[in-house]
C-alpha positions in Angstrom: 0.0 0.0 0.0 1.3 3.4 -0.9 2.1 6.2 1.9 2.0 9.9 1.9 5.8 9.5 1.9 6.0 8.2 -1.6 4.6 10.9 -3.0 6.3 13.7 -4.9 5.7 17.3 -3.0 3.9 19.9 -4.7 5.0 22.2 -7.3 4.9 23.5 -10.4 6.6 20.5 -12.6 4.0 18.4 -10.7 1.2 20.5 -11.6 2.4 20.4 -15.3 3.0 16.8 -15.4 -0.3 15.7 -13.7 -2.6 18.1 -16.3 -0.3 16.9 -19.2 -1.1 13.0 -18.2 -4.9 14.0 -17.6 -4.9 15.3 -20.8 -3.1 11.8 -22.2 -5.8 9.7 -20.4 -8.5 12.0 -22.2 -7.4 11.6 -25.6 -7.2 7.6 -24.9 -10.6 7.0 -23.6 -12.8 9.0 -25.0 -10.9 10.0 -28.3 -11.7 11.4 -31.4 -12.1 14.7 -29.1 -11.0 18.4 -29.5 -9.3 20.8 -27.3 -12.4 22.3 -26.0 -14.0 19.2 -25.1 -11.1 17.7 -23.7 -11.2 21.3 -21.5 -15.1 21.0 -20.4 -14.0 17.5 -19.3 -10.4 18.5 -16.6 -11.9 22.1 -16.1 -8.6 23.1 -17.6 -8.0 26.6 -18.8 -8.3 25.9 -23.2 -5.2 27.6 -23.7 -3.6 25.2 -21.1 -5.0 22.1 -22.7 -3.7 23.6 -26.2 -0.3 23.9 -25.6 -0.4 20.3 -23.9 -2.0 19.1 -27.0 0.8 20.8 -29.6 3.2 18.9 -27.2 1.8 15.6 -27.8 1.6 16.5 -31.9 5.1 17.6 -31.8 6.2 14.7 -29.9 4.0 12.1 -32.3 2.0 10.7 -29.3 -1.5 12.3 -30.5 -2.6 12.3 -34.4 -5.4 14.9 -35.3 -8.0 12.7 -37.1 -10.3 14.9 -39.1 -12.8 17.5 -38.0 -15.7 17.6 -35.5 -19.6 19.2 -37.1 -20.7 22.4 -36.3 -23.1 24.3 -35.3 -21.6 27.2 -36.6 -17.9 29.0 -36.8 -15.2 26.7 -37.4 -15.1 23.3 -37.4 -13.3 22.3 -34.1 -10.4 19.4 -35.0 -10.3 15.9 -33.6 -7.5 14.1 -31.5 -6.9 10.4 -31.4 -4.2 8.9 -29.2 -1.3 7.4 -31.3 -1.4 3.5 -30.6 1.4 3.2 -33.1 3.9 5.3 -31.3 5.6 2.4 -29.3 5.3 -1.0 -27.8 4.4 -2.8 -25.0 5.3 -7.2 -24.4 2.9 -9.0 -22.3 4.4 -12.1 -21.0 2.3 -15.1 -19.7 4.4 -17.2 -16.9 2.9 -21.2 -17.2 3.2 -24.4 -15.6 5.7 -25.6 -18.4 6.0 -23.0 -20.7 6.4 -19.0 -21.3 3.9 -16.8 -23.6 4.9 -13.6 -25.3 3.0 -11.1 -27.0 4.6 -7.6 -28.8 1.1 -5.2 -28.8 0.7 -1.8 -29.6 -0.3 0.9 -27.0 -3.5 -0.1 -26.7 -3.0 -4.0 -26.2 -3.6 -5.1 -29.5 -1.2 -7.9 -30.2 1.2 -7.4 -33.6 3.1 -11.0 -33.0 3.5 -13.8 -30.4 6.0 -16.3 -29.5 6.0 -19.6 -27.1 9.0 -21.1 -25.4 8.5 -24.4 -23.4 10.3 -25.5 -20.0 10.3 -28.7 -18.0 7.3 -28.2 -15.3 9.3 -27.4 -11.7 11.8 -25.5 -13.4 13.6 -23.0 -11.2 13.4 -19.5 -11.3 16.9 -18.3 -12.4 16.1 -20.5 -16.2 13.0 -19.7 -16.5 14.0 -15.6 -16.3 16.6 -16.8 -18.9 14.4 -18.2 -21.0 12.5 -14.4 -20.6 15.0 -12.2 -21.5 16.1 -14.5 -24.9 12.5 -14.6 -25.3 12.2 -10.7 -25.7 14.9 -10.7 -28.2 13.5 -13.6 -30.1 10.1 -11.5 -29.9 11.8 -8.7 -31.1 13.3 -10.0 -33.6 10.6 -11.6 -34.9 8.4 -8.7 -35.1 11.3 -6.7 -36.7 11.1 -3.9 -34.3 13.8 -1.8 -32.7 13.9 -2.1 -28.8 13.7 1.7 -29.0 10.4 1.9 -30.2 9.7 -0.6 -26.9 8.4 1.1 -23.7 7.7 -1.4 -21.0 6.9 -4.8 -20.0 4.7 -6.5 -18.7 4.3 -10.4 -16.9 1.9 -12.0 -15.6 2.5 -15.2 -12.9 0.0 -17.3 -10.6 0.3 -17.0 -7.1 0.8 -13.9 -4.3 2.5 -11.1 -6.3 3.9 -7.9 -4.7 3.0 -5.6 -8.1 5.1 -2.5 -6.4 8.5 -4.6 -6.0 8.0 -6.3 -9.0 8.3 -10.3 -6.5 6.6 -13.0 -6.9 6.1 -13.8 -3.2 5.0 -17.5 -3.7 3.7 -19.2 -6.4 2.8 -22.7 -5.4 2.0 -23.5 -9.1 5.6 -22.7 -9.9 7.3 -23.7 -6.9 8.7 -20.4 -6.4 9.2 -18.4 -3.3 10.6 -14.7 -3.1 11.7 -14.3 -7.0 12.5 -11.1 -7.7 11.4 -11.1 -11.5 11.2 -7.1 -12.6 14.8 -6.4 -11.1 16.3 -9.2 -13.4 14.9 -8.2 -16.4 15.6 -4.4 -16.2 19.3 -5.1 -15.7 18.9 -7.2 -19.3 16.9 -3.8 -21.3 17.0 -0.8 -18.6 13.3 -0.9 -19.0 10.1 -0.4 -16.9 8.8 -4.6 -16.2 5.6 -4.7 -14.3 4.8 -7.9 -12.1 1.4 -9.1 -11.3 -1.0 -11.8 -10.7 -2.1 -13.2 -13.9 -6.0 -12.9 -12.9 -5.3 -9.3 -12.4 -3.9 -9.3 -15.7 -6.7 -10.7 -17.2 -9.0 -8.4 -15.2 -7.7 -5.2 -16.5 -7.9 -6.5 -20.0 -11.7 -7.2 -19.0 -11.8 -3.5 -17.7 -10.2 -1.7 -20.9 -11.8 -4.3 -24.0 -15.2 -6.6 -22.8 -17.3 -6.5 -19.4 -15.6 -3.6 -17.9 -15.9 -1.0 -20.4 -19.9 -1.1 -19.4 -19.7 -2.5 -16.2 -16.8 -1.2 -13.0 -17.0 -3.3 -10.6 -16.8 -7.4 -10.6 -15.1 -10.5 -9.6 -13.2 -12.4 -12.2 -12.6 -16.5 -11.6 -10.4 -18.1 -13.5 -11.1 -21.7 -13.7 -8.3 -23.9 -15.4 -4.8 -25.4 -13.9 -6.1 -24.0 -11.0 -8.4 -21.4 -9.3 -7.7 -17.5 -9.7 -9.5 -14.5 -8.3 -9.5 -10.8 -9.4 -11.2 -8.0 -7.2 -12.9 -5.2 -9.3 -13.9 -2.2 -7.7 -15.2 1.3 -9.4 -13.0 0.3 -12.3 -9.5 -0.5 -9.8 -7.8 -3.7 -9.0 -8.4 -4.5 -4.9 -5.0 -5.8 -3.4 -5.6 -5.8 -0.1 -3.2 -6.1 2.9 0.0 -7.7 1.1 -1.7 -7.9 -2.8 -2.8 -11.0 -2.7 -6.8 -10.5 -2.4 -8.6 -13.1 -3.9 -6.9 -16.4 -3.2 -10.5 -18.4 -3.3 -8.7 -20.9 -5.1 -7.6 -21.6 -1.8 -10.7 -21.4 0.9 -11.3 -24.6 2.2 -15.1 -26.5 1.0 -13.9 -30.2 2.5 -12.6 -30.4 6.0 -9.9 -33.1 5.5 -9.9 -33.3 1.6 -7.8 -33.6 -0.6 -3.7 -32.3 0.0 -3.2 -29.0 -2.3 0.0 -27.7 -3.5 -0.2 -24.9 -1.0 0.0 -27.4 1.8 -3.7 -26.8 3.1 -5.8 -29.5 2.5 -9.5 -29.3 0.6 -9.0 -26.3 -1.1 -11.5 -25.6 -3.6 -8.4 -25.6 -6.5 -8.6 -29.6 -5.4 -12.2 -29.8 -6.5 -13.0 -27.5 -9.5 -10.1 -27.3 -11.6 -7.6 -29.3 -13.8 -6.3 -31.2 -10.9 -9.5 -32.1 -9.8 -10.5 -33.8 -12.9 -6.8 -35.9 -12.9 -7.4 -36.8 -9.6 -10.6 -37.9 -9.3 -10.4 -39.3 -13.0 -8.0 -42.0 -12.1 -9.7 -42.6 -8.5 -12.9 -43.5 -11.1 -11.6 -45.1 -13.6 -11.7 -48.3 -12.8 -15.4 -48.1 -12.4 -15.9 -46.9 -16.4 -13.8 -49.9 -18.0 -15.3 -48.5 -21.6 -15.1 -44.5 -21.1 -12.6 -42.6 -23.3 -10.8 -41.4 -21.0 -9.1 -44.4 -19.7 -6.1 -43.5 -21.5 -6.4 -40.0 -21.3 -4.5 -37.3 -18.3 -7.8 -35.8 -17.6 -6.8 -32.5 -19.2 -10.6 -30.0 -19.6 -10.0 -30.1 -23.0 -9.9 -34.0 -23.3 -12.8 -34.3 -20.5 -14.6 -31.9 -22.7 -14.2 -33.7 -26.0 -15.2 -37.4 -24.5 -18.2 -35.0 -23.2 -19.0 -33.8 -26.0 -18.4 -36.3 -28.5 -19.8 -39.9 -27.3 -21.5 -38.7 -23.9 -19.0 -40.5 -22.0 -20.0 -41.2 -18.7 -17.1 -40.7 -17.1 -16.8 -37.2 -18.3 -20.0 -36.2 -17.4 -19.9 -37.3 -13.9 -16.5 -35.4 -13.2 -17.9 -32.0 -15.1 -21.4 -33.0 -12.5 -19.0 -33.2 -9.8 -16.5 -30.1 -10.2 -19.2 -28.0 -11.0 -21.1 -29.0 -8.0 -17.9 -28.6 -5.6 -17.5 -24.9 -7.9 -20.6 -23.9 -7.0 -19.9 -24.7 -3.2 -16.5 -22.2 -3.9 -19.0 -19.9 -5.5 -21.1 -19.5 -2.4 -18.5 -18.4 0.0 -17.7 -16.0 -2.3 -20.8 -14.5 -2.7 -21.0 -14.6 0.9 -18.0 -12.8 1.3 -18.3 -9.7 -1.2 -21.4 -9.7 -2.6 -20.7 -9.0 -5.9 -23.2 -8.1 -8.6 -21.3 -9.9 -11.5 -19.3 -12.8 -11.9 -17.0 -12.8 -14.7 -15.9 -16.4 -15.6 -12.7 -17.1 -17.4 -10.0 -19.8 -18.3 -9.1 -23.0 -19.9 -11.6 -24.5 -17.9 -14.5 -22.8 -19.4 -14.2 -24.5 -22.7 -16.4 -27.6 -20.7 -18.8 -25.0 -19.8 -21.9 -26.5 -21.1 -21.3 -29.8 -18.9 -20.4 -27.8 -15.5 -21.7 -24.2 -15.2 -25.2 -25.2 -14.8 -24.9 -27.7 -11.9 -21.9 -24.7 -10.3 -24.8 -21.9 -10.5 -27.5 -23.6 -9.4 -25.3 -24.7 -6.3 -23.9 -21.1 -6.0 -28.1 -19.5 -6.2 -28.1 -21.2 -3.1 -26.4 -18.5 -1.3 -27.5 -16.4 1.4 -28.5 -13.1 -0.6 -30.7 -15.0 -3.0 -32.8 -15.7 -0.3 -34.1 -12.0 -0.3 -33.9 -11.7 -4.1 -30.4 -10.4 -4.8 -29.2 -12.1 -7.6 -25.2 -12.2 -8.7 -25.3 -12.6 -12.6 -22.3 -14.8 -14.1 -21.0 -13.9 -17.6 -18.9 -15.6 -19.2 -15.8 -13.4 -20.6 -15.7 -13.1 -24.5 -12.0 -12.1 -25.1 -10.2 -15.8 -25.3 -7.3 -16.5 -24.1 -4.8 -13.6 -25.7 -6.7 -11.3 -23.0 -3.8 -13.0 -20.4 -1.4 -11.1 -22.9 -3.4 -8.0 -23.4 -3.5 -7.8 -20.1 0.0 -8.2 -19.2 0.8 -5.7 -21.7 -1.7 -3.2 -19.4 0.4 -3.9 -16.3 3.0 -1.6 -18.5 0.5 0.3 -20.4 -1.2 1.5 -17.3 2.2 2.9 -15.8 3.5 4.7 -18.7 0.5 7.2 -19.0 -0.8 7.2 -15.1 -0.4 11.0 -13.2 3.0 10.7 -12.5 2.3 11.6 -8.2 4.7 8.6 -6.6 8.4 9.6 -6.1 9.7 5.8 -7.1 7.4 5.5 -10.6 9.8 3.1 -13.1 7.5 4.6 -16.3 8.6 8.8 -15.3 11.5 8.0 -16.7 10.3 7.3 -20.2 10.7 10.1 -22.3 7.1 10.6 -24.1 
């Protein structure tokens, strides 16, 4: 959590750089817009917004982008924020492997590239494999590193976003990694550290359920069990930034032992390891199912599913969206959210496991007086991990520059 101490004392430079990052933020969000509506909106004096504006021109970070009507006069001209201007990577930290995307400034991805590790890999390879990675990226894309402004990475687990650690991710098998400081020393650029449900929350936020809708919980359902905290459009952290570990509540007193070394965590019962455990305890009493072969991956649960009704599949979707629902309850207990927004792997088996997890989860206390939570299940795929990474550094580069240790003030826009 930030403290009065970190930020930078009032003056004039301040005052200039906060109405000048205002003005970037404007442009952004609610471009095509002209000087004077981009002055109605800050309450900043036209000539002030103006100058700002030819600054941004000059500087190739704002493109004029035709003319607004009339209602008499001149026509007043229209500003669009240059996505062009530079790039961001997004990097996506998995079980075995790395994903990397190159995106513009507004997270839309130009190329991606995959490099694959042995699963329990250390930390000190796997940061290797990272920085060739961004070359290889690079490289591929045929872009200079100068035209690159930030990264960003996304990892499971408890993340500390301000040091750039990655506290403990159980996932991984990684305790206290220090992941931004490793990289800068490879580019001398801004990296940006956070949980990957975060990630994928803030791409939520800037391209589907957010852009309507501020405040929701995001649940990712696949490996395991994330949870991202949405409120009036910001990211809660709480305490130490790991808010949202309902992966790891406990629904079965006794159950089965999880990674994190609690046992009966609801990642045990509604996610990939679920359906791998449970599949081979089963087995032997489906001698015909598909699956006997199979390592109980969503994706091959999903296709026995769908495909030849196998009743194995269907009775470990039944059961993991049952045990889901269960998760689903405390947390509706807890925060009383309005929306849901599901996500992951996992959700590719939806049709065989959501219904039996909502039902269970409209079970919850607030239903009782007719408060409904709505689930929606997120449109933007899977490249939203990467899009959202990339926002982890997008987000810094353009934010009112107020904290004395900001990486992105640096970064001559």
């Amino acid at each position: 959590m930030r403290k009065l101490a970190d930020i930078r004392t009032g003056n004039k430079q301040l005052i200039k750089d906060l109405n000048r990052s205002l003005v970037i933020e404007t442009i952004r969000n609610k471009g095509p817009i002209s000087r004077t509506d981009i002055s109605h909106i800050l309450n900043l004096g036209l000539s002030t917004v103006t100058y700002i504006v030819d600054d941004l021109l000059n500087n190739g970070l704002v493109i004029e982008t035709g003319e607004a009507d009339s209602s008499g006069g001149r026509r007043p001209v229209l500003f669009e924020f240059n996505h062009k201007f530079g790039y961001t990577i997004g990097i996506k930290i998995e079980v075995n492997h790395i994903i990397f995307a190159l995106t513009d400034l507004n997270a839309n991805i130009v190329v991606k590239h995959i490099t694959s590790f042995p699963e329990g890999e250390k930390a000190p390879q796997v940061i290797s494999l990272i920085t060739e990675g961004i070359k290889d990226l690079m490289s591929l894309a045929d872009i200079s590193f100068e035209k690159l402004l930030g990264i960003g990475i996304a990892v499971s687990g408890h993340v500390n976003g301000k040091t750039g650690t990655v506290i403990r991710s159980s996932l991984l098998g990684w305790t206290n990694v220090d992941l931004s400081k490793e990289i800068e020393k490879h580019f001398n650029l801004p990296v940006y550290v956070d949980n990957d449900v975060n990630a994928y929350a803030l791409a939520e936020l800037a391209k589907g359920y957010g852009r309507t809708h501020d405040s929701f919980i995001c649940l990712s359902i696949g490996e395991g069990i994330g949870t991202s905290i949405v409120n009036e459009g910001k990211l809660y952290y709480g305490h130490q930034g790991g808010a949202g570990e309902f992966g790891h509540t406990i629904i079965q007193v006794n159950g089965y032992l999880c990674h994190c070394g609690q046992r009966g965590c609801l990642e045990m019962y509604a996610s990939n390891k679920f359906l791998r455990k449970e599949g081979k305890l089963l087995i032997s009493q489906f001698p015909d199912s598909a699956l006997r072969s199979s390592s109980f991956s969503f994706d091959e649960v999903y296709q026995a599913a769908a495909l030849f009704r196998d009743p194995l599949a269907l009775e470990l979707l039944k059961r993991a969206g049952e045990y889901l629902g269960v998760g689903l309850i405390n947390m509706i207990n807890s925060l009383n959210p309005e929306t849901i927004v599901l996500v992951g792997e996992g959700m590719i088996a939806q049709e065989f496991f959501l219904p039996y997890a909502i039902e269970t989860a409209n079970r919850n206390f607030f239903a009782k007086g007719g408060y409904e939570t709505t689930f929606y299940v997120s449109e933007l795929g899977n490249d939203a991990w990467l899009m959202g990474a990339a926002l982890l550094a997008i987000k810094h580069l353009f934010e009112p520059p107020i904290y004395k240790d900001s990486k992105a003030k640096s970064i001559s826009l």
